[in-house]
N, C-alpha and C positions, 0 to 999 in steps of 0.2 A: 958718819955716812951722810952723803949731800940727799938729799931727797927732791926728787921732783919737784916744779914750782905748781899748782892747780888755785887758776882763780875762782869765787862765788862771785858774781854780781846778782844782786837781789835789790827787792823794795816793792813798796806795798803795790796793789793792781793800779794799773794804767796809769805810776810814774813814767814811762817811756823805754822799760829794761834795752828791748831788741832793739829799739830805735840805734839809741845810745850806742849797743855794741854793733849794731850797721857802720853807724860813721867810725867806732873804733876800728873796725873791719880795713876801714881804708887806710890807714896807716900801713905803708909799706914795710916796715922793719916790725912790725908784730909777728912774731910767730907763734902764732895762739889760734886755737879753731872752740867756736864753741859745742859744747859737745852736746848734740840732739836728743830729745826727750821726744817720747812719745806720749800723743792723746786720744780720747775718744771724742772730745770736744768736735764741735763742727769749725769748719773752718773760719774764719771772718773774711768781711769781703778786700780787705787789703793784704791778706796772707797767701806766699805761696807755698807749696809742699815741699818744697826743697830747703828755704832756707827758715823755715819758723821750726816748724815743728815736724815729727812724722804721722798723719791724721791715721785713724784706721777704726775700726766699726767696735762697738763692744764685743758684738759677737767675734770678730777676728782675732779680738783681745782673751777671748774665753778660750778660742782654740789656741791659741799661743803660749797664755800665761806659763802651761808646763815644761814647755823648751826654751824661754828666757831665761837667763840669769841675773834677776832683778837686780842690779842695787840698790836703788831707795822707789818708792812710790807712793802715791799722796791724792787722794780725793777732792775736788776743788769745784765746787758751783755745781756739783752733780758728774765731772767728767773724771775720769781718772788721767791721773799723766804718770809717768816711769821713765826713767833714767836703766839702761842696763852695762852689763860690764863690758859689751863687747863695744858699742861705741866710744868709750873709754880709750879702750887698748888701741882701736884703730888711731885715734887722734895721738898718743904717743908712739904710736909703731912708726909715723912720719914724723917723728922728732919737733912736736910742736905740745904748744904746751896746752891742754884742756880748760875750757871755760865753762864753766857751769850759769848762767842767764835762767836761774831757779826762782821760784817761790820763797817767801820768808818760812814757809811751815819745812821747806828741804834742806833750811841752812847748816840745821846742828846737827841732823843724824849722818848729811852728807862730811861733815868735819868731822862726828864720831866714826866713818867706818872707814874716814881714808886717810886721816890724819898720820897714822905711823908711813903709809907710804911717799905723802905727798906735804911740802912745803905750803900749806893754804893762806892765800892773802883773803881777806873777805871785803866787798865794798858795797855797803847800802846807799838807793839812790832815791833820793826825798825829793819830795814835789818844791816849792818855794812856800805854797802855804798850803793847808788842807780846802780853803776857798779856791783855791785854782785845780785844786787836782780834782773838785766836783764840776766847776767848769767843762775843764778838759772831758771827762766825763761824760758832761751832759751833752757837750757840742758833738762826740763818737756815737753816744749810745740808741742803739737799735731794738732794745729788746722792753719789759716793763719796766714802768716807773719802781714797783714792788724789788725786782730783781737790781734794778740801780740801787738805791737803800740799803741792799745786804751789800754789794761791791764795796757802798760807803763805810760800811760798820766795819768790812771786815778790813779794809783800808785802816781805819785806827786803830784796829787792833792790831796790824803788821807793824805799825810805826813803833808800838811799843816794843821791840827786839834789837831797839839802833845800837842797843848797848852791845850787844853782842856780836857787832860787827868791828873788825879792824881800821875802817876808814868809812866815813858817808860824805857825799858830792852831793847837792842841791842841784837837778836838772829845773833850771830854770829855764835854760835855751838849750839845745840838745848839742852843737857844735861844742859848746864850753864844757859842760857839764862831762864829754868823751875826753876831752884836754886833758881836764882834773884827772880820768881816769887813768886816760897814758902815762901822766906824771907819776901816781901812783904806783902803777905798774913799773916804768921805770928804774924807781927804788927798788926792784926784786931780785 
């Protein structure tokens, strides 16, 4: 039986994931959509609602949680974010192939619930060094010095899972680093 193709791109906070799959976005002969995760998170001021994420209140989350049908969900800096099946379905109902632009904490359970259905390539995408990715960090961040610290920590502690990805890219420049990705993809 051929099984669907479903990619992960993952890697630790503020490697560049969405970036990355923005410029992958533009490659014309992709037929891949990635498939929208909801947050409670507040927005940031470079995001828009349509193509990050789906933002919404925790309360609208408490009324809702009953009538989703979760697939995986994941607690992160205080916000919850969710993944459910119906975005899934829609993204293959139009014959393209699903991309998941997850957290390193959503890689395995996402490969353990879908794997019999789905072909999964997985690709982790690493900073150049951990110096640059506190850089890149510090030149973005808005919020406490306290709250930068834990992004840090929790940044090497996501590096530690490289192993358990299919392929990792170094986004050193964010054009190249989509290249690597396409080629990757390519191969599928």
């Amino acid at each position: 039986m051929i099984k669907q193709p479903l990619y992960i791109i993952s890697g630790c906070s503020w490697v560049g994931k969405n970036v990355v799959w923005e410029q992958i976005e533009k490659t014309p002969w992709i037929k891949a959509k990635k498939v929208m995760t909801f947050t409670t998170r507040e927005k940031r001021i470079h995001e828009n609602h349509a193509s990050e994420y789906h933002f919404i209140s925790k309360e609208e989350f408490n009324k809702k949680i009953d009538s989703w049908e979760m697939l995986e969900w994941t607690v992160t800096n205080s916000a919850l974010y969710w993944s459910t099946n119906d975005e899934l379905e829609k993204i293959i109902s139009h014959w393209l192939i699903p991309v998941y632009i997850i957290d390193v904490k959503w890689h395995n359970s996402i490969r353990e619930k879908l794997w019999e259905k789905f072909d999964i390539t997985s690709v982790f995408i690493l900073p150049p060094s951990f110096e640059i990715l506190e850089e890149r960090l510090e030149a973005r961040w808005t919020e406490s010095d306290e709250r930068m610290l834990v992004r840090l920590q929790t940044a090497k502690e996501e590096l530690e899972h490289i192993a358990e990805y299919d392929y990792f890219v170094i986004n050193n420049e964010i054009e190249q680093c989509a290249k690597e990705i396409i080629d990757i993809l390519k191969l599928k």
